[in-house]
matplotlib code that plots the C-alpha trace (Angstrom):
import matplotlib.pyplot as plt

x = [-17.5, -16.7, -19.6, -18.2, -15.1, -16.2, -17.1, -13.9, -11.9, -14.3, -13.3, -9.6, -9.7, -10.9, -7.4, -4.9, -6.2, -6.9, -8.2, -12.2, -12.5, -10.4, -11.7, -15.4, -14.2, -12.5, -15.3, -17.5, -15.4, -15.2, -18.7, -19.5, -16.8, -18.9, -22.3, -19.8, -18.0, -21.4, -22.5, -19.4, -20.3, -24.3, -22.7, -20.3, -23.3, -25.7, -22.4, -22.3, -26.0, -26.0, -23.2, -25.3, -28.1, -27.2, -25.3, -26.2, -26.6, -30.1, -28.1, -26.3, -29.1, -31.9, -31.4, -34.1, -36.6, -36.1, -36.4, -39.9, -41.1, -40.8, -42.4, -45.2, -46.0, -45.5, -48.2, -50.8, -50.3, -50.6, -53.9, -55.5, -54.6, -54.0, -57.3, -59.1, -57.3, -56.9, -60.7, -60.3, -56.9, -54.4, -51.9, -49.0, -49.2, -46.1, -44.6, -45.8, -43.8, -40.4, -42.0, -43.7, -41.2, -38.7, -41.8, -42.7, -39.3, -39.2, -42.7, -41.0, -38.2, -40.2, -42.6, -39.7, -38.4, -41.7, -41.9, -38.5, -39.6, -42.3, -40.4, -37.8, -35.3, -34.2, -34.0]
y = [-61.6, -59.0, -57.0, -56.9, -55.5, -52.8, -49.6, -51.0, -50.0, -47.0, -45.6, -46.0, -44.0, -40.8, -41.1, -41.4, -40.0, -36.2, -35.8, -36.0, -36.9, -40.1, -40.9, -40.9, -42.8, -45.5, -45.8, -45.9, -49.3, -50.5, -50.5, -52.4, -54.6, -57.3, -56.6, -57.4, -60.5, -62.1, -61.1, -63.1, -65.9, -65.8, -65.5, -68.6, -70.7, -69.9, -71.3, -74.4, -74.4, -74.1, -76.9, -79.2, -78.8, -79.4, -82.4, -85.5, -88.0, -88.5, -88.6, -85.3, -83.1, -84.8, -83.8, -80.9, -82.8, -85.6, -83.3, -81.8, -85.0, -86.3, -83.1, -83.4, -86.9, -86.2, -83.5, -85.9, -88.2, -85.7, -84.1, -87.0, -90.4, -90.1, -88.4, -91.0, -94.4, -93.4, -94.1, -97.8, -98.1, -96.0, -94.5, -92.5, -88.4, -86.9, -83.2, -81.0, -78.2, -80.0, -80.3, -77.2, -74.4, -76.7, -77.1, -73.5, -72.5, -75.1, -73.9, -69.9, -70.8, -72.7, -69.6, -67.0, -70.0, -69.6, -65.7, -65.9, -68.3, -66.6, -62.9, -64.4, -64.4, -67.4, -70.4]
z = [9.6, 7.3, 8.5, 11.9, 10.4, 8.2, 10.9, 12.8, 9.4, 8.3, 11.8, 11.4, 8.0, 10.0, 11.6, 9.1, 5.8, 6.0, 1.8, 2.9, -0.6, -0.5, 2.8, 1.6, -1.9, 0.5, 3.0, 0.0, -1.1, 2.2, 2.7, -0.3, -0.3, 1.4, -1.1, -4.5, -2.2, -1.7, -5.4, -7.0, -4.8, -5.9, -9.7, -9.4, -7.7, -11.1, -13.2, -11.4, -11.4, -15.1, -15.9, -13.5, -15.2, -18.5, -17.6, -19.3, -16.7, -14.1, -11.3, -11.7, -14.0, -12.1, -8.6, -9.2, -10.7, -8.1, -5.2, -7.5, -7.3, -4.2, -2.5, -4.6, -4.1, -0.5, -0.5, -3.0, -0.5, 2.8, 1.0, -0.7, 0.0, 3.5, 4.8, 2.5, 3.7, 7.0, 7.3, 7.0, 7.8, 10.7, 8.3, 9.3, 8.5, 6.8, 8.2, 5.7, 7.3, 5.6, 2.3, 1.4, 1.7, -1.0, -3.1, -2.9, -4.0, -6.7, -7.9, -7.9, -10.0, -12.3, -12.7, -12.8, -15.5, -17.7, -17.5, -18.8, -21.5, -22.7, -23.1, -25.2, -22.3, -22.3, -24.9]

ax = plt.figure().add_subplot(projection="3d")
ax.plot(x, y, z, "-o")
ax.set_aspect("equal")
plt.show()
């Protein structure tokens, strides 16, 4: 929304501030204004991330690591135990499609996790 209103304002400047100066230090602001409003809002979310995380009870610290585990028993059962049962028996296929791009990202913030780890990053 605040994209749509950002040349509407950058054009009005050209009209009532003459200083070329001030004009390119406000459009300057204006421009950015939505980059550091979506930055604060990215920061905040990694707060609450971080008190979630380090909460002590399985139902609110464990919502990760449940999510982790029910994508990868989804795919041990999609790539093992389903082609091999479905043989003797008819078995139902699960919609990989769902699983795998929340796995993927699970796996990629477990890596960035370790990389961290391992320079001294992070405890």
């Amino acid at each position: 929304m605040i994209n749509l209103l950002i040349p509407a304002v950058a054009g009005l400047l050209d009209k009532f501030i003459e200083d070329k100066d001030a004009k390119a230090k406000l459009s300057h602001e204006i421009a950015t204004l939505a980059e550091k409003q979506a930055q604060e809002l990215a920061l905040a979310q990694i707060k609450v991330n971080e008190v979630s995380a380090a909460h002590r009870s399985l139902f609110v610290a464990g919502g990760r690591p449940a999510i982790m585990w029910i994508c990868a028993l989804g795919l041990l059962y999609s790539v093992l135990v389903h082609p091999i049962l479905d043989i003797w028996l008819d078995m139902p296929e699960i919609n990989t499609d769902i699983l795998m791009p929340v796995l993927m990202g699970l796996l990629g913030l477990g890596g960035m996790r370790t990389v961290e780890k391992i320079k001294g990053v992070a405890k």
